[in-house]
N, C-alpha and C positions, 0 to 999 in steps of 0.2 A: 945402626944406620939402615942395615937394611928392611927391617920389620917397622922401622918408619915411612922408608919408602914405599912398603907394602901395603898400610894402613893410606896412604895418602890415595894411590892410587885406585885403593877400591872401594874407598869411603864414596866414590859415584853410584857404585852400582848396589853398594849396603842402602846408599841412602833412597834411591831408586825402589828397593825389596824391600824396604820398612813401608814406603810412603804407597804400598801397595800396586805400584805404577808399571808395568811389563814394559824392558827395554823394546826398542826396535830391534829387528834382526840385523841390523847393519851393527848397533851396536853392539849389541853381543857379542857379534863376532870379532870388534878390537878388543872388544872387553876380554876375551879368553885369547888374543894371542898373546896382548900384552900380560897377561897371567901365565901364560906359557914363559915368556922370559921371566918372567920372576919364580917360577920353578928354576929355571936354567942356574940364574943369578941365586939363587938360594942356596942349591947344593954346593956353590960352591965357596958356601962359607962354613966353615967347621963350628964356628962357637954360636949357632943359630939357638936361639931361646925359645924355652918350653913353653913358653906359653905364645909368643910369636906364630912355634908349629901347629899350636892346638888352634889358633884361629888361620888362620889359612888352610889348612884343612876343608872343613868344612863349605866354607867360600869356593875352595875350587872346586868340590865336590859339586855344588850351586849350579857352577858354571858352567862344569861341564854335562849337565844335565841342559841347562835349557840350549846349548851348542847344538845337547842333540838333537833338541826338539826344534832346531832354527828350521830343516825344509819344509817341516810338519806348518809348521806357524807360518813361513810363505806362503805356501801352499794353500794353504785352508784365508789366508789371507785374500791373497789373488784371483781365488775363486769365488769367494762369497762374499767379499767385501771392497765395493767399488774403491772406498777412500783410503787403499794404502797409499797412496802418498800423498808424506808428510806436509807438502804446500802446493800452494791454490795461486792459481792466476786466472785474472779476468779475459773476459771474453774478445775485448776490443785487442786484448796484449796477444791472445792465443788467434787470432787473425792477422796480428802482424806478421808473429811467428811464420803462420801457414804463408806468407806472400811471402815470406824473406827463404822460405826454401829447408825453414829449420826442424820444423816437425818430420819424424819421422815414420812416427806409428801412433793408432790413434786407437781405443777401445771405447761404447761406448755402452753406456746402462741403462739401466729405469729408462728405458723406451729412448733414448737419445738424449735427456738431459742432464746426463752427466757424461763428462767426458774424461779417461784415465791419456792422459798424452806426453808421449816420446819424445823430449824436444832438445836441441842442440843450445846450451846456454852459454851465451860468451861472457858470462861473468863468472865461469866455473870455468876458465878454462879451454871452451869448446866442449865440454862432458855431458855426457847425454843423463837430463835429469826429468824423473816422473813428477808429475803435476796434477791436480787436479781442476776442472775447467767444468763451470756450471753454463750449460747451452741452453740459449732458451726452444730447444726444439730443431729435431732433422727437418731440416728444407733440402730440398731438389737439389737448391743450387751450393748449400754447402756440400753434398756428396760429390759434386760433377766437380769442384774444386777439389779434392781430395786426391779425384782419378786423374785430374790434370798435373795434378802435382806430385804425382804415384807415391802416394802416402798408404801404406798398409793398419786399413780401416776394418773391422768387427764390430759387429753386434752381439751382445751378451743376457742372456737372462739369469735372474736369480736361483738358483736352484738349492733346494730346501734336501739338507741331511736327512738318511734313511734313519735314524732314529727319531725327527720332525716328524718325517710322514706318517711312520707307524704309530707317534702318540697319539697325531691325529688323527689316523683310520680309526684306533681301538677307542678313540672320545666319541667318533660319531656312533661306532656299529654298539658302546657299551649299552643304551638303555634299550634296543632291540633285545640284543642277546640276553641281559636279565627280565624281559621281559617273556621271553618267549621258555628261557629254562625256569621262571617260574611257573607260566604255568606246564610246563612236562611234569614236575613236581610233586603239583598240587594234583596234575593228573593220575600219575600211576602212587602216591597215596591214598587216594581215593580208591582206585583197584586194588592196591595190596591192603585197607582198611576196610575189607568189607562194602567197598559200594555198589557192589552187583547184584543188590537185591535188597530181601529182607523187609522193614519197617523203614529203612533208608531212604527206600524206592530207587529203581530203577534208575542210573548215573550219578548218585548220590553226590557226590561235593566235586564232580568231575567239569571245571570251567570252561572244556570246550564241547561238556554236551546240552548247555542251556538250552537245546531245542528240545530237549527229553524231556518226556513227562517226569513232574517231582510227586505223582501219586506213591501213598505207602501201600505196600501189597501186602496182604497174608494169605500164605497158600492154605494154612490151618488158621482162620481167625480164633483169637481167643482173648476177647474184652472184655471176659468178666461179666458181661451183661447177658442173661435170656429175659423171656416174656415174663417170669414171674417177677422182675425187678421195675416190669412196666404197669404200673396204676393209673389210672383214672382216665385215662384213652381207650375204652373197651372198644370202641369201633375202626379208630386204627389198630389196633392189635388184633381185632380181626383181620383185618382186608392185608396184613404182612404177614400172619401166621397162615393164610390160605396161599400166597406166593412161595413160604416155606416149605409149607406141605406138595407144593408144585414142584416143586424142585429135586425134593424127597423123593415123592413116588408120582413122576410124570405120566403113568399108563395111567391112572385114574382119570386123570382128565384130556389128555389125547385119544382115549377112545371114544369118547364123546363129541370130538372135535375141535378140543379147546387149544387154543394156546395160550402159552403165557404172556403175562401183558408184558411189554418190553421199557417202560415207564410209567414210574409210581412217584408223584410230587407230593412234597408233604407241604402243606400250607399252614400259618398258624401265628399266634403275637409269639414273642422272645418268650424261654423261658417255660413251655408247654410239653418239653419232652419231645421235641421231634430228632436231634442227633443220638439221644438215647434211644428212641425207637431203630437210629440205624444200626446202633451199638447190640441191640437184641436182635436184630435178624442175622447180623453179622456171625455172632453167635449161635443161632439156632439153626441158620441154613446149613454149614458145612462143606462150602464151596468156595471157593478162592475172592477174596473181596480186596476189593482197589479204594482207595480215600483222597479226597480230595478239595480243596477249598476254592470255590469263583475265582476269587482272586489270584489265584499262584499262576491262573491260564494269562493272566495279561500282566505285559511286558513294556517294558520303553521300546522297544523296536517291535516293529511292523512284520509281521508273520511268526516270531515267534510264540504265541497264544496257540495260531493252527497247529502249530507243529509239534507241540502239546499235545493238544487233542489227539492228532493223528499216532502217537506214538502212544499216549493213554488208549485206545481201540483195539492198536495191533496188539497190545501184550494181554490185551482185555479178548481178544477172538482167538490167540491162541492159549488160552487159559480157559476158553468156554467149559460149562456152565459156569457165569462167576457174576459177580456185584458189582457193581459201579458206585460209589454214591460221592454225590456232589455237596459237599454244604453251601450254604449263601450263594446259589445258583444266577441271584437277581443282579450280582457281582458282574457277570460276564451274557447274562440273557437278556438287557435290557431290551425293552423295545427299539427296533432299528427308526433312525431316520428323525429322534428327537437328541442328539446328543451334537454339540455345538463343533465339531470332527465333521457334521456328515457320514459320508457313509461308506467315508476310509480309511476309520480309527481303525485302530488296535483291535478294539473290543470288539467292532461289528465287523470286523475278518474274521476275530475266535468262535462268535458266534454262526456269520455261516458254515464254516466247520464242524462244530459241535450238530448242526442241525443235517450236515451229509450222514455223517458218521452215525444219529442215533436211526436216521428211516429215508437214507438216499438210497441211490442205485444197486449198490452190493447189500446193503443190508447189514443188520449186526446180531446174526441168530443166536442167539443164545448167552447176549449179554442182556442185565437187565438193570435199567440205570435210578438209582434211587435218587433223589435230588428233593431238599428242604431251601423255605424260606419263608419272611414274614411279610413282603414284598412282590403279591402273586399280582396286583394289579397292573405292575409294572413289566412284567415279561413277555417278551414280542409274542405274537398268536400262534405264529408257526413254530415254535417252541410248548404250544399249550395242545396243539389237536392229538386227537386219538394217530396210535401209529408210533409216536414219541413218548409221549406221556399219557398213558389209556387209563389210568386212573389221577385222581385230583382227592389227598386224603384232606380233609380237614383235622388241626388238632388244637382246639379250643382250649379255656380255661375252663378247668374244672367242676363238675357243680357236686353238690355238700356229700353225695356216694363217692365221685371219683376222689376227692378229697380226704374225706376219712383214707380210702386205700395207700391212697400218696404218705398222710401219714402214718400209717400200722409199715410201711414199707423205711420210711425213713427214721422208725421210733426204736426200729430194731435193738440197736445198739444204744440204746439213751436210758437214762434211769427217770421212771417217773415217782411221784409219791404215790399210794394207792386212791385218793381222792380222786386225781387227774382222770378225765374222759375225752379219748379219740374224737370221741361223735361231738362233744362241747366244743373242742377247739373247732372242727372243722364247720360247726355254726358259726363260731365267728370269725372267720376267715371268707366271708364270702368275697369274688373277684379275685384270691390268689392264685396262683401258676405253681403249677410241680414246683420250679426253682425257687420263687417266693416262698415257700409251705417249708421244703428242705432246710433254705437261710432262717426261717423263724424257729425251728425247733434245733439249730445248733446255736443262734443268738441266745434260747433260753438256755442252753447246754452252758454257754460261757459265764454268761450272768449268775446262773445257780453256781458251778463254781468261783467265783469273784464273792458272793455274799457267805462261802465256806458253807452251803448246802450239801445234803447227800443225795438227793433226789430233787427233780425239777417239778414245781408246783405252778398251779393257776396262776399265782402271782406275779411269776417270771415270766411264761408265756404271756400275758396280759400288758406288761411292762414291754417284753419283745414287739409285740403287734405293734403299740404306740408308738418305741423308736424307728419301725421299718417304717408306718406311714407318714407318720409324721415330723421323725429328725430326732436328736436327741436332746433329754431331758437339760431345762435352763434352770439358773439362779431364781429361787422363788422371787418374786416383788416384793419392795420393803417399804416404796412410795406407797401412802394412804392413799392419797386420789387416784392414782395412777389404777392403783387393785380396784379401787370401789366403781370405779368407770367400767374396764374392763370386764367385771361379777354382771353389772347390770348387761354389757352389749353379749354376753352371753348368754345370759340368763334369758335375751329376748330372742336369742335362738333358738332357745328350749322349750319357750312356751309356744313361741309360733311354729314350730314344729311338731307339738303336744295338741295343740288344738285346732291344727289343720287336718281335715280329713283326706285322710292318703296318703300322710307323711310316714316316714321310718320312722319307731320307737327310739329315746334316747337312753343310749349305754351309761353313760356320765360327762359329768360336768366338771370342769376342773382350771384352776387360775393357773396349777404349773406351766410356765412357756415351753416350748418346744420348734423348733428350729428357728422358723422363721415369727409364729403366732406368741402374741403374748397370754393369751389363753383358748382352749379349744372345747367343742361339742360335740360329743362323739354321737354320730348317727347309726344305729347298725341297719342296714337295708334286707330285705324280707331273700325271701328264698331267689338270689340270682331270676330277677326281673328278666327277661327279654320281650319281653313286651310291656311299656310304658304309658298308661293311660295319661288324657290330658289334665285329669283330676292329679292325677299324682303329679306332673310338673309341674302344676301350676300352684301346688302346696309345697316342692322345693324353691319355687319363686319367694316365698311367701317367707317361709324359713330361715330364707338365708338373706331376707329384709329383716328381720325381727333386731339383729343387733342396730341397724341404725334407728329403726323407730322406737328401741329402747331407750337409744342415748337424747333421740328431740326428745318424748315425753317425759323423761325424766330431771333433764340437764337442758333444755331447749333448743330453741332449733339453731340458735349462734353457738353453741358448744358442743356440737356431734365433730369426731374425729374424723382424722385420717384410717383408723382402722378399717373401716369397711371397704376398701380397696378394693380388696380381692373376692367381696362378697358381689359387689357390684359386677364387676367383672365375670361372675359365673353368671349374675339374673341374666345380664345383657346375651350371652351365650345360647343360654338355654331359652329366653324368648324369642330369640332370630328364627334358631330352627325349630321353633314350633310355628313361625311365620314363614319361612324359605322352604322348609323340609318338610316339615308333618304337616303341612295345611291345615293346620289347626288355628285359623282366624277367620276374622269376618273379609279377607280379600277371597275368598273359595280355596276348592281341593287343589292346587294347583303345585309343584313341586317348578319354585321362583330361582334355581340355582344351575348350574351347567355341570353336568357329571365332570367336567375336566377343575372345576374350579375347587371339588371337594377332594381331589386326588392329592394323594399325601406327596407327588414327584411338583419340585417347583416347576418344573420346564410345562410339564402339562395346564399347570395352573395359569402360567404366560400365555399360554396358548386356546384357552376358552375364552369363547366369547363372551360377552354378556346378552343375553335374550332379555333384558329386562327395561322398560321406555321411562321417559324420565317420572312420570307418571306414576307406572309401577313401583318405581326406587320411592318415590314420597308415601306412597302408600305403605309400603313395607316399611318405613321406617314411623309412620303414624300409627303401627298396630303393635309395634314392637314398644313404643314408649306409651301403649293405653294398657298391653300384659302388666308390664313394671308397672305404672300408675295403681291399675287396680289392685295389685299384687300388695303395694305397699298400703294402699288404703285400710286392707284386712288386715295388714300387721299393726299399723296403729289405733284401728278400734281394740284389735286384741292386746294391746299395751296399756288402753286408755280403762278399759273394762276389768282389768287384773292387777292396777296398781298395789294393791295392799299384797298379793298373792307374790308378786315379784321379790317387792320390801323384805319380804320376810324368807324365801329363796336366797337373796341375795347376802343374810343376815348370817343362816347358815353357811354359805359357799364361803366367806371371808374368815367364817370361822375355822371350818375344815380344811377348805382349796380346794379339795376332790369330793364329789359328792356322786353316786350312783344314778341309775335313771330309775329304778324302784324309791330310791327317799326323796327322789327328783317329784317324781308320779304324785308321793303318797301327801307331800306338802301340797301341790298344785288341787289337788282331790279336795282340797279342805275351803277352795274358795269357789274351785267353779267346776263342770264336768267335763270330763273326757271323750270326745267322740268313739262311739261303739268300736271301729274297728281300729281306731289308733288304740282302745284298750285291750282288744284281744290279740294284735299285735305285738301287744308289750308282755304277753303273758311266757313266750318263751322266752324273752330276754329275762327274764326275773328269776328265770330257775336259772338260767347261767349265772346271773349274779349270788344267786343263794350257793350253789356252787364255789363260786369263786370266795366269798366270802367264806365258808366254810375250809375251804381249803389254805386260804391264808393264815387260818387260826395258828397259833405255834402249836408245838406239839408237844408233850410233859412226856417224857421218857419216864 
């Protein structure tokens, strides 16, 4: 009976603790005293059942935990939670209230629109019961009713747990504080990893010294490179090896009164040897040398480039006598006052910087700043005058002496056959660069290995040259017409090349495609021209018409191709400036173009005028389409006059695909003559070829 009574009684508050629901504290507390009497009433039944005891137990244990927790849950109730109480009366009821004298005390929240109130209910009784009352807002005159009615009124605000605040201080302050302890970090890693010097440069990966120069310093340079690794630049290698020597033993030329020059610009196309020239004095000076590239001085933010510089100087003047060298200087020197910034970028704050620091006010005794580029027309003046840069080196492409040296230097380590000749190859190389010459003789390095060679022969170097200038080797043709078109629009390359006087000798003739051509005419040109008579352009005109007045006379004038694209596109080129630039037409000596308009910087090209009236422009272009007219005239008599001589050219070329400019010659020879100097031109190509041809032979072990 009584562990019935037991179960009934606290089946409320089981069912309450299942249903997840926390009693009120009012309840609670009948809940545990009426549990208290049932302890009472328990004990004093002797035959009390084991299993009866095992659940009650635990239940009062319940109870009397959350007992104890009842002031704790008031408490944190009545302060932080306006709506302890359990029921709600309207506003109209809670002004009756207030007239009838029943309210007692009143709290209010959220700014007044909630009200917790003390009120006298006569349907309890008389017993004072808490309520909840939504106000539409404190007015004057409900407060002055209150004090009339001396009702004990409060304002309360919410006030947020010290464990709230602090999650949210440390939410706001966390991505400062990881921000700021990474970089501490990244910073004294960077000092205890070596960044205080060395090849690192100065602040090495240190993020809060971005204003530092990132020059690499060598106090001992040691790159591997002296002047004997430098070829075919004999005149800069002088005018560096006399600033070496300056540096060396300065009494030799201080007693005389010299100084040394405090800027040396190296000028030149890509590819000529000028960072290797810096790489050799670096090495052969013996002085402390600093490295740097244009670009590393500019920044997204505004001063720090100067700040660069100024910290590249200081370590550079207390390091005197020492190097400077700048690569891609055109990077950071442009010319001021054309860059679409104005003249408050980045770039043109690093540069008036650079230009205090190389010959302003204090000077910079005893540094001496080397600086390369291919980009000299573009660099502001006051960056160009003596005092800055007192010498101006040029370093060209090579002619067929510096070229042999480039190669004997880069052959070093290469295996050739014994056939192979230094002096051959660098005949026909004319127009390469140290770095072009280097890539060709490791191109044939890989190729001769690939074909399981022991030694690199004519053949492979020959095959290399083709793929650098022209692309790599295609799928022969299988189309008959497609070949038989292509053999003749070559073939009339050949002859109007052969039989213009002043043209280059032809190498060979060949249907194999390559990159873009589906067959090509190799020209070899004479010993590096720099000076271009008109005879001779006007016989490249002439040349490079021959394949389409092969395809009219042969195929007629409705079936000439697309092919001649690109030929057209050179006549049109090379007849302009012989009309614009060389004044080589019937408008006179006149140069018809505006030096800003041949400038290789677009912004300058925007900015040239035109000097030329509508007049002039019809003229120039009436002399540029009588060059081409004439041009192609002479290619179709020489097509129309050599039909049988072609036929039979082209008879072999289909047969072979590749044919030489010696069996090219000795065919062409059998129909009509060769002009005197396009034959005695052809005479050294013909011992290359005997050469070459000899050298391809297999070898019989």
């Amino acid at each position: 009976m009584v562990a019935a009574s037991l179960k009934l009684k606290l089946s409320p508050m089981a069912r309450s603790l299942r249903n997840g629901a926390l009693p009120t504290p009012r309840r609670i507390a009948r809940l545990v005293k009426s549990s208290g009497s049932l302890k009472a009433s328990s004990s004093s039944v002797p035959a009390l059942s084991k299993r009866s005891v095992l659940t009650a137990a635990p239940l009062a244990g319940v109870l009397a935990t959350l007992a104890a927790s009842q002031p704790a849950l008031a408490a944190d109730e009545k302060a932080n939670d306006p709506g302890v109480a359990s029921s709600r009366m309207s506003y109209s009821r809670f002004l009756e209230y207030l007239d009838m004298d029943r309210v007692k005390k009143v709290d209010l929240y959220e700014n007044g629109t909630i009200a917790i109130v003390e009120a006298v209910s006569p349907e309890l009784g008389n017993r004072v019961q808490r309520v909840r009352v939504q106000l539409p807002g404190t007015s004057q005159e409900l407060l002055q009713k209150f004090r009339e009615k001396k009702v004990d009124f409060a304002a309360h605000t919410q006030q947020e747990d010290g464990g709230t605040v602090f999650l949210n201080l440390l939410g706001n302050l966390a991505f400062p504080l990881l921000l700021v302890g990474g970089l501490f970090l990244l910073s004294r890693r960077s000092q205890g990893g070596g960044g205080g010097g060395g090849m690192g440069g100065p602040g090495g990966n240190n993020p809060l010294a971005f204003g530092k120069s990132k020059a690499k310093f060598q106090m001992e340079p040691n790159t591997g490179v002296t002047f004997d690794d430098v070829a075919g630049v004999q005149e800069a290698k002088n005018d560096f090896m006399e600033v070496v020597d300056f540096l060396k033993r300065p009494e030799r030329f201080t007693a005389v009164g010299a100084r040394i020059p405090k800027g040396v610009l190296l000028v030149g196309p890509p590819g000529t040897g000028k960072t290797l020239l810096a790489k050799a004095i670096a090495g052969e000076a013996g002085v402390p040398f600093f490295s740097i590239s244009g670009s590393e001085f500019v920044e997204m933010f505004v001063g720090v480039g100067a700040s660069r510089v100024r910290d590249l100087f200081k370590k550079a003047k207390e390091n005197a006598p020492c190097i400077v060298f700048v690569d891609e200087i055109d990077a950071v020197g442009r010319q001021r006052g054309t860059g679409i910034g104005g003249g408050n970028d980045e770039r043109e704050q690093t540069l008036n910087q650079l230009l205090t620091e190389m010959d302003g006010f204090e000077g910079n005794t005893g540094v001496i700043v080397v600086a390369a580029t291919n980009r000299a027309d573009i660099l502001d003046a006051a960056l160009l005058r003596p005092g800055r840069f007192d010498r101006q080196v040029s370093v060209d492409v090579p002619d067929v002496k510096g070229r042999m040296e480039i190669l004997k230097v880069h052959a070093k380590n290469k295996t050739f056959d014994e056939d192979v000749d230094i002096e051959n190859i660098a005949q026909r190389t004319p127009g390469f660069s140290g770095a072009d010459l280097a890539n060709l003789l490791n191109e044939s390095a890989i190729l001769t290995g690939r074909r399981k060679k022991t030694g690199i022969s004519f053949k492979e170097i020959d095959d290399s040259i083709d793929r650098i200038v022209a692309g790599m080797e295609g799928t022969p043709m299988t189309d008959g017409r497609s070949k038989s078109l292509v053999a003749y629009h070559e073939v009339g390359h050949a002859i109007c090349g052969t039989l213009t006087p002043g043209h280059d000798p032809v190498q060979k003739v060949t249907l194999i495609p390559r990159g873009q051509a589906r067959g090509l005419t190799w020209f070899i040109p004479g010993e590096d021209p720099s000076l271009i008579s008109k005879s001779q352009l006007f016989a490249r005109i002439v040349g490079a018409l021959g394949g389409r007045a092969a395809e009219e006379v042969v195929f007629g004038e409705a079936e000439v191709t697309t092919g001649a694209s690109s030929d057209l596109n050179m006549v049109t080129n090379i007849a302009k400036q012989m009309v614009t630039v060389f004044g080589m037409s019937d408008i006179g000596q006149y140069s018809l173009q505006d030096a800003g308009a041949q400038s290789g910087d677009m912004i300058m090209r925007m900015m040239s005028r035109n000097s030329a009236s509508e007049k002039l422009l019809k003229d120039i272009d009436a002399n540029v389409m009588k060059i081409s007219n004439e041009a192609y005239d002479v290619a179709l008599k020489q097509m129309r006059d050599n039909r049988e001589a072609i036929d039979k050219i082209v008879e072999v070329l289909l047969e072979k695909e590749t044919i030489s400019g010696k069996e090219f010659r000795e065919i062409l020879s059998e129909y009509t003559t060769i002009p005197e100097e396009n034959r005695v031109a052809a005479q050294a190509q013909e011992h290359l070829d005997e050469v070459k041809q000899r050298d391809a032979e297999p070898q019989v072990a």
